[in-house]
DRENPA-3360 file (N, C-alpha, C; in nm, 2 decimals, always signed):
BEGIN
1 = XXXXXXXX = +0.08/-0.12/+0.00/+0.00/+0.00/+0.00/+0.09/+0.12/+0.00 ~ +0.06/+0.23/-0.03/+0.15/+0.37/-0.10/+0.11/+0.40/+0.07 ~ +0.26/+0.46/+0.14/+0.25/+0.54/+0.23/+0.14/+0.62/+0.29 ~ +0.11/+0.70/+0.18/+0.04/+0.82/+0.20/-0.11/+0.75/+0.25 ~ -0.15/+0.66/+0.14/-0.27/+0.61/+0.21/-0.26/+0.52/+0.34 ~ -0.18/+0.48/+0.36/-0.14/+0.37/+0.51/-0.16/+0.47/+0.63 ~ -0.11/+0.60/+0.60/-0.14/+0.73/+0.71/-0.25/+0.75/+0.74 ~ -0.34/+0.78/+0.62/-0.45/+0.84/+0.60/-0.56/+0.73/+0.74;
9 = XXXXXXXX = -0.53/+0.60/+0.65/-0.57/+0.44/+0.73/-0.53/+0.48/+0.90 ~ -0.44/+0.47/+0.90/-0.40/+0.47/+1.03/-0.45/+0.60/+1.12 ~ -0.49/+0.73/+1.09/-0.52/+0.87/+1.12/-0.67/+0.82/+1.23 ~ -0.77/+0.74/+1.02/-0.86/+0.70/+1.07/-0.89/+0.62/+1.17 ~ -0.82/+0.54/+1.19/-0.81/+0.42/+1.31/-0.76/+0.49/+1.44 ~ -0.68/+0.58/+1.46/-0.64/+0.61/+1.56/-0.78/+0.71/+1.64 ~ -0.87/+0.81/+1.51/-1.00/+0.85/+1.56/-1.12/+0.77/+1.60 ~ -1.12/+0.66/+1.56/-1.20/+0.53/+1.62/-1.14/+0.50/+1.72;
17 = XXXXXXXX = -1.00/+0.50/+1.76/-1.01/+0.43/+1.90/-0.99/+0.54/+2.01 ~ -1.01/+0.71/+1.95/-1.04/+0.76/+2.03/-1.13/+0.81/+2.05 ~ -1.25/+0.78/+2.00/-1.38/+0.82/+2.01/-1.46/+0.73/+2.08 ~ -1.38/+0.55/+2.07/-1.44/+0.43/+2.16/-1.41/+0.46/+2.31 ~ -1.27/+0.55/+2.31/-1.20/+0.55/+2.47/-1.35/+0.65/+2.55 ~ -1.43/+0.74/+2.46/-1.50/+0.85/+2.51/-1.60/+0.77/+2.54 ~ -1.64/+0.68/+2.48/-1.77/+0.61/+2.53/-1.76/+0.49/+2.63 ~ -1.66/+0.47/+2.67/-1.63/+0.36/+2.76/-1.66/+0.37/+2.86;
25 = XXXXXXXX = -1.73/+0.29/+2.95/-1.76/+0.35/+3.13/-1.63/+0.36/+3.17 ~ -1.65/+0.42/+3.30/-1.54/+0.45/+3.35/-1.54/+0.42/+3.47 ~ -1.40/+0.37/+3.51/-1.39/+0.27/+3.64/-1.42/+0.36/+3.76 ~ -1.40/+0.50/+3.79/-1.46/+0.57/+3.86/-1.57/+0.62/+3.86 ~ -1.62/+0.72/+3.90/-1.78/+0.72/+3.93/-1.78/+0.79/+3.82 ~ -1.95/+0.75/+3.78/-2.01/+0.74/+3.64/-2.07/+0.89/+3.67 ~ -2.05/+0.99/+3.50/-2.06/+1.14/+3.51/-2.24/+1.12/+3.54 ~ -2.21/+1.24/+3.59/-2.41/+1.25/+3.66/-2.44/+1.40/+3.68;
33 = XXXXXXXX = -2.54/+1.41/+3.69/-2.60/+1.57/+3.73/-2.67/+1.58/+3.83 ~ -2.66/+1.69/+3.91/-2.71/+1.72/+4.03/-2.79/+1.86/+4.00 ~ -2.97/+1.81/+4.10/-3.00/+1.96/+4.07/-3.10/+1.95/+4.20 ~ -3.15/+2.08/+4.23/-3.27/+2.10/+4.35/-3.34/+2.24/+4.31 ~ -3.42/+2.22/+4.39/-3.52/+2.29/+4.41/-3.60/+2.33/+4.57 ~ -3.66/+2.42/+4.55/-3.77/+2.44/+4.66/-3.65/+2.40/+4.80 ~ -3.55/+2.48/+4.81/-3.46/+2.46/+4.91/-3.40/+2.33/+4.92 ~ -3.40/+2.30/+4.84/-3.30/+2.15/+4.84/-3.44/+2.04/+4.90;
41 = XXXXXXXX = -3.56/+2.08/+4.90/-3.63/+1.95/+4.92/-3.68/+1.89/+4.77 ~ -3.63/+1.95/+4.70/-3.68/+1.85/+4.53/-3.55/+1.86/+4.51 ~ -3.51/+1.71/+4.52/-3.38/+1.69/+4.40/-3.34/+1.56/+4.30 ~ -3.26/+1.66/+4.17/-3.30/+1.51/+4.06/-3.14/+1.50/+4.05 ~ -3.15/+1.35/+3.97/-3.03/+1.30/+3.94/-3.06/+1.26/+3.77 ~ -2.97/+1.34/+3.71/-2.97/+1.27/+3.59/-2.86/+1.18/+3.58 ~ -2.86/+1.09/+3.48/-2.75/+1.00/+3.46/-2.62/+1.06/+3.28 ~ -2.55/+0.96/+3.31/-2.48/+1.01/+3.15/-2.54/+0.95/+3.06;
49 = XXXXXXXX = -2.67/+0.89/+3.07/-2.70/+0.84/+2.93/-2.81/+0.93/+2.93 ~ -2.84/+1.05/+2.96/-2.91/+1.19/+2.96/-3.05/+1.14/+3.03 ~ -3.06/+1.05/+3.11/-3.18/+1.05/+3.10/-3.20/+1.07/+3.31 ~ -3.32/+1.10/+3.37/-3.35/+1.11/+3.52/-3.35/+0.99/+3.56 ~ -3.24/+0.97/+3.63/-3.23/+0.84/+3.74/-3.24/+0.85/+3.88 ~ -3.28/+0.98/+3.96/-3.33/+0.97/+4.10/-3.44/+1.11/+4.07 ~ -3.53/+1.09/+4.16/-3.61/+1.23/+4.19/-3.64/+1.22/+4.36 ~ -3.58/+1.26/+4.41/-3.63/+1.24/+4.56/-3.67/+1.38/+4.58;
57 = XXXXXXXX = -3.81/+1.37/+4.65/-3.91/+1.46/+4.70/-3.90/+1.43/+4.87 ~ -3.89/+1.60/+4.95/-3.91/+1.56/+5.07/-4.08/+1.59/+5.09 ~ -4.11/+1.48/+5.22/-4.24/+1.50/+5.22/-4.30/+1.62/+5.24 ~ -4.22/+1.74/+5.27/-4.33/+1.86/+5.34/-4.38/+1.92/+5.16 ~ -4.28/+1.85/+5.10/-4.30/+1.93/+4.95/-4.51/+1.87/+4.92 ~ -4.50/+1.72/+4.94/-4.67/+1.70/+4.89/-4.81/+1.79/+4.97 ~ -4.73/+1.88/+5.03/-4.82/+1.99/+5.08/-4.85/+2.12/+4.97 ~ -4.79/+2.11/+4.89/-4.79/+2.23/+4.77/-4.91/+2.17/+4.71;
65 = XXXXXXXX = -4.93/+2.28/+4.63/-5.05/+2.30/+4.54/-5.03/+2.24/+4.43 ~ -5.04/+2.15/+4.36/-4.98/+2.06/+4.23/-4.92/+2.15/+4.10 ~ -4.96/+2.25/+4.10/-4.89/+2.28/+4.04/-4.76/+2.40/+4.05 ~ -4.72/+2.42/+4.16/-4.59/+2.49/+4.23/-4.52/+2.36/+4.22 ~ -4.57/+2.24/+4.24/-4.47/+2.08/+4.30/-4.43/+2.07/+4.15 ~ -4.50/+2.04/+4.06/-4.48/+2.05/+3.92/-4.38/+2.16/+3.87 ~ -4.36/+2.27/+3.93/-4.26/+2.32/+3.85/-4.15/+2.31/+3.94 ~ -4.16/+2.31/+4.07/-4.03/+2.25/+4.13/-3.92/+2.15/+4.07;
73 = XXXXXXXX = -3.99/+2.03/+4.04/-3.94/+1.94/+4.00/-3.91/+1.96/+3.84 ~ -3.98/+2.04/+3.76/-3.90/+2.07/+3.66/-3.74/+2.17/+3.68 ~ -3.79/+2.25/+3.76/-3.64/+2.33/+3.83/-3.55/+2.19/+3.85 ~ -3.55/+2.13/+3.91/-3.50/+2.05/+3.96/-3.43/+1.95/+3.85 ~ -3.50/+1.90/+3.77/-3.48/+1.79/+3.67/-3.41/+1.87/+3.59 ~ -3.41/+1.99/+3.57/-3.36/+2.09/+3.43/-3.21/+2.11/+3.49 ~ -3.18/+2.16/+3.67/-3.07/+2.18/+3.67/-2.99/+2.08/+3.68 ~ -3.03/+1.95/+3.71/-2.93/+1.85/+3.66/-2.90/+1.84/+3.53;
81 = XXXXXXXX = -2.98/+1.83/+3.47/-2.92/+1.80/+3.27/-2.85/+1.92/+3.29 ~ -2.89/+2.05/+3.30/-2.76/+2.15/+3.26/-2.66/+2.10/+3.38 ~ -2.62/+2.05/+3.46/-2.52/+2.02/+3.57/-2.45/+1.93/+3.48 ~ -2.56/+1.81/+3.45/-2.45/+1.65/+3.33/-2.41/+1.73/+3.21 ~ -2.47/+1.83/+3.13/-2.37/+1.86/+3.08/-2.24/+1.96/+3.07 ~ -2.29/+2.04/+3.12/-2.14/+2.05/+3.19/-2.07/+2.01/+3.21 ~ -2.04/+1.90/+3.26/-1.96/+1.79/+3.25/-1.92/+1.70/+3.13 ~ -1.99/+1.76/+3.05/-1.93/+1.69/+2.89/-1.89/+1.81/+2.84;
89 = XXXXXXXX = -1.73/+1.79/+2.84/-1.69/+1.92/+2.76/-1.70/+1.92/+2.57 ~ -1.75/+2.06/+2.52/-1.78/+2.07/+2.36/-1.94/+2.05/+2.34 ~ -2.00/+2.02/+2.41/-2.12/+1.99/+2.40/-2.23/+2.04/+2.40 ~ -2.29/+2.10/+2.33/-2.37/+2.22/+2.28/-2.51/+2.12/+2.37 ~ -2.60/+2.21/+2.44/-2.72/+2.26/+2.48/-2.82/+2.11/+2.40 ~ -2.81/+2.13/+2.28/-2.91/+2.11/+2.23/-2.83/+1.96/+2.09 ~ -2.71/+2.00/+2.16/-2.64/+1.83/+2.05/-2.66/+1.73/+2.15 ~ -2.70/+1.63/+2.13/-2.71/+1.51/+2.22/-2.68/+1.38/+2.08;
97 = XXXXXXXX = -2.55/+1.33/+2.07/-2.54/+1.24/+2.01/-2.52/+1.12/+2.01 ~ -2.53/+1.00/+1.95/-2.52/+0.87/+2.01/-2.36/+0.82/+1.93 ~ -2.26/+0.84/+2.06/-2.15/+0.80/+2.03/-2.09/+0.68/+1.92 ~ -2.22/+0.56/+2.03/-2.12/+0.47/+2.02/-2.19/+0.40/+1.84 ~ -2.27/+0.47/+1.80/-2.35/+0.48/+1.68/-2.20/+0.58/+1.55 ~ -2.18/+0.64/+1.60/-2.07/+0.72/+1.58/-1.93/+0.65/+1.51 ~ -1.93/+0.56/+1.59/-1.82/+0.47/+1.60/-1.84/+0.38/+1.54 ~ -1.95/+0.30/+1.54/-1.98/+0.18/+1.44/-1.99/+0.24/+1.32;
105 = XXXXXXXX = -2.03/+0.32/+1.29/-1.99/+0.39/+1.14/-1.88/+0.46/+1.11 ~ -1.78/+0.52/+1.16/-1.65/+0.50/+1.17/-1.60/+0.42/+1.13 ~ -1.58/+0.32/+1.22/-1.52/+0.14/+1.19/-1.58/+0.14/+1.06 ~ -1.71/+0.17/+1.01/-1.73/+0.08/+0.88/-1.65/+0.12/+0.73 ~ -1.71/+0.29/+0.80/-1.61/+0.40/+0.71/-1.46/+0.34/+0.66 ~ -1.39/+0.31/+0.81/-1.26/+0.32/+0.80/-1.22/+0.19/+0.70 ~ -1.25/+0.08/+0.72/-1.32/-0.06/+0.64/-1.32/-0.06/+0.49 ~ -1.40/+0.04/+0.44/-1.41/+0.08/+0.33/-1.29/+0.17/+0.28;
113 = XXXXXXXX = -1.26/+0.28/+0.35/-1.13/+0.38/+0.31/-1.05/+0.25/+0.25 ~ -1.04/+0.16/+0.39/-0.89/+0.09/+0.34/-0.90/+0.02/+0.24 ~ -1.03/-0.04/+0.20/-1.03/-0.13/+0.07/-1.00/-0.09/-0.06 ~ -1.03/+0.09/-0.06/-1.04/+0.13/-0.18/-0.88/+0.17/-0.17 ~ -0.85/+0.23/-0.09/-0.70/+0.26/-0.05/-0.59/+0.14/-0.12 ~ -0.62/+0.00/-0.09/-0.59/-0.15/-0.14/-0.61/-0.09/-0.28 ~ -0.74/-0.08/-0.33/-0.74/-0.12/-0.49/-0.67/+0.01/-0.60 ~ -0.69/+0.12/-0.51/-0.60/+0.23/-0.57/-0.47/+0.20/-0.56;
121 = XXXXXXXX = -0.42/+0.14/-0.51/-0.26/+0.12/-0.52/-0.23/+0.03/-0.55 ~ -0.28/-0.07/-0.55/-0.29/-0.20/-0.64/-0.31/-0.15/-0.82 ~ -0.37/-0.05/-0.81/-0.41/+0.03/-0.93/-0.29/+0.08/-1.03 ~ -0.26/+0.18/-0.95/-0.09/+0.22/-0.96/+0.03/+0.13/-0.99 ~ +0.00/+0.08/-0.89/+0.10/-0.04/-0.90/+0.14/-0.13/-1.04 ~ +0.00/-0.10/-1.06/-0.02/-0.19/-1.22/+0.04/-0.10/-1.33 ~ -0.02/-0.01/-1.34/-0.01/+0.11/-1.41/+0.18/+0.15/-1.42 ~ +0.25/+0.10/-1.31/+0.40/+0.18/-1.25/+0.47/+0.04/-1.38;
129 = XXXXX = +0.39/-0.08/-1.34/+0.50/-0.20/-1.38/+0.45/-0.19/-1.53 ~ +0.36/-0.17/-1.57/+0.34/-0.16/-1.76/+0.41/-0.07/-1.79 ~ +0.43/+0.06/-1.74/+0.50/+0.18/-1.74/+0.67/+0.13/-1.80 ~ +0.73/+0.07/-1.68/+0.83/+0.02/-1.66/+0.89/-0.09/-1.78 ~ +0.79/-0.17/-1.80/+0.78/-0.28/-1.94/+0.85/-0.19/-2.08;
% end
């Protein structure tokens, strides 16, 4: 294979396995969001897969009027997602992408680069030794 394309191959491979390292759990504690409300008696936990994995309500909160408890807990649920992202640096508001989706088409991409990479220099190749004849 011609140098130049072996790089190219390799560039790509090297951004596949660093875009797999991003989506990997991690042996330390898993990124999360923290948020409250209504004096710290409404609080949510979001997770890194964006979605609400705790809401703990203290009881004096089911004394509100249903709908002040209702926007508490949106206070609450909203400042964790903006807390988890924060915690993902580059991450625009409103981008929420599926990495590991990302990456499997990557790998497929890269799969294909290389094959054609193969037949273009294989191509050349042909082309160098008639040349040569």
């Amino acid at each position: 294979m011609h140098e130049n394309g072996q790089r190219i191959g390799e560039m790509l491979a090297e951004a596949i396995q660093e875009l797999a390292r991003t989506v990997e759990p991690r042996a330390d504690a898993a990124l999360r969001g923290d948020g409250e409300a209504a004096n710290g008696q409404v609080r949510a936990v979001a997770g890194d897969d964006g979605r609400l994995h705790e809401l703990h309500l203290n009881p004096r909160v089911m004394r509100m009027a249903s709908e002040d408890l209702a926007r508490e807990i949106l206070v609450a649920v909203n400042a964790a997602l903006d807390d988890l992202r924060a915690g993902l640096p580059g991450l625009e508001a409103a981008e929420l992408t599926d990495p590991q989706g990302l990456a499997k088409t990557l790998g497929s991409t890269h799969a294909d680069v290389m094959r054609q990479l193969d037949e273009f220099a294989d191509g050349v190749e042909l082309v160098v030794r008639r040349l040569e004849e």
